[in-house]
Each structure stands twice: as structure tokens, then as C-alpha cells.
N, C-alpha and C positions, 0 to 999 in steps of 0.2 A: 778030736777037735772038729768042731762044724764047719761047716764050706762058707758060711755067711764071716767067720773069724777070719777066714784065712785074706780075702779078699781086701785090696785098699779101701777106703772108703770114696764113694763116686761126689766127685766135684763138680762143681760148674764151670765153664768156658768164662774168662776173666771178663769180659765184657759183658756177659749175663749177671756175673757178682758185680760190678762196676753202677747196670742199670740197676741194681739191686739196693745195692747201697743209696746210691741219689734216691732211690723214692722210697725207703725207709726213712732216712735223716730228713727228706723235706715234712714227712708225713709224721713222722716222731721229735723231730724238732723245726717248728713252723718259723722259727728265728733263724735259722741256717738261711732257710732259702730266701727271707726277708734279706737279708743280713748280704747275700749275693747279689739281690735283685739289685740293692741299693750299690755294690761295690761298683756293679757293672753300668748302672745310671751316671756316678761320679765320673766314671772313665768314661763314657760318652760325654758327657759337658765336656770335661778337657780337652777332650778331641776337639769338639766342637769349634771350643774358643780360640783352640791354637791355629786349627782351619781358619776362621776367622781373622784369628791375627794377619794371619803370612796372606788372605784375600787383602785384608787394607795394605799392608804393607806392598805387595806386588801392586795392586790400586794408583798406590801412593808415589810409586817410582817410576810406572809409567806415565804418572799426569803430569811428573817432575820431567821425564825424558823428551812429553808430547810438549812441554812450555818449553822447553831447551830448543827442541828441534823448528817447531815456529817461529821463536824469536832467531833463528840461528838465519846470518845472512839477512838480517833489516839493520833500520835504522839502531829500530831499539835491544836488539843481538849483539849490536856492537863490530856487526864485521860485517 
């Protein structure tokens, strides 16, 4: 038996096959990485916008809090 048979065969360190794989698949299929680019744009908009929500809505409770607290103790407070 030759010394070359008896031997495992030598692999790569997982994170070397890991970057291996990502840059075959983007380079062997250009829709993969389209395909990502866009999942990950989608999930930035909804971030985005929920950001946005919860900014108007915090916005929107302290304008409610800053009218309560102004009129609070006048005439028109009522007390």
C-alpha cells in the first residue's frame, strides 16, 4: 500500500471552506447574492420605519405631556 493511501485526506479549516463557499455561490450564482443584497435592504426599511414609528410616537407623547404640563395649574388646566 502507498503512504499517499494510507493518509486522511487534508481539509480546510471551516471558516476557509465557509469563505470558500460565499465566493463561489456569489460568483457561480450572481442571483444568490442579488437575492441577499435585497433581503438585507428589506430588513433595513423595516427597521427603519419602526425607528420611525416609535420617534413620532415618543414625539407625540411628550407634546401630549409638554400640553398637559403647561396647561396644568391655569385657568385653562382647569386647576
Amino acid at each position: 500500500m502507498a503512504v499517499h493511501e494510507q493518509l486522511p485526506p487534508r481539509r480546510r479549516p471551516p471558516s476557509d471552506l465557509a469563505a470558500l463557499w460565499q465566493t463561489a455561490s456569489l460568483a457561480l450564482l450572481p442571483a444568490g447574492g442579488q437575492r441577499a443584497a435585497r433581503r438585507n435592504a428589506w430588513a433595513g426599511r423595516s427597521r427603519d420605519a419602526a425607528r420611525a414609528r416609535a420617534w413620532r410616537e415618543a414625539g407625540a407623547a411628550f407634546a401630549a405631556a409638554e400640553h398637559v404640563r403647561a396647561g396644568h395649574g391655569t385657568a385653562a388646566g382647569g386647576g
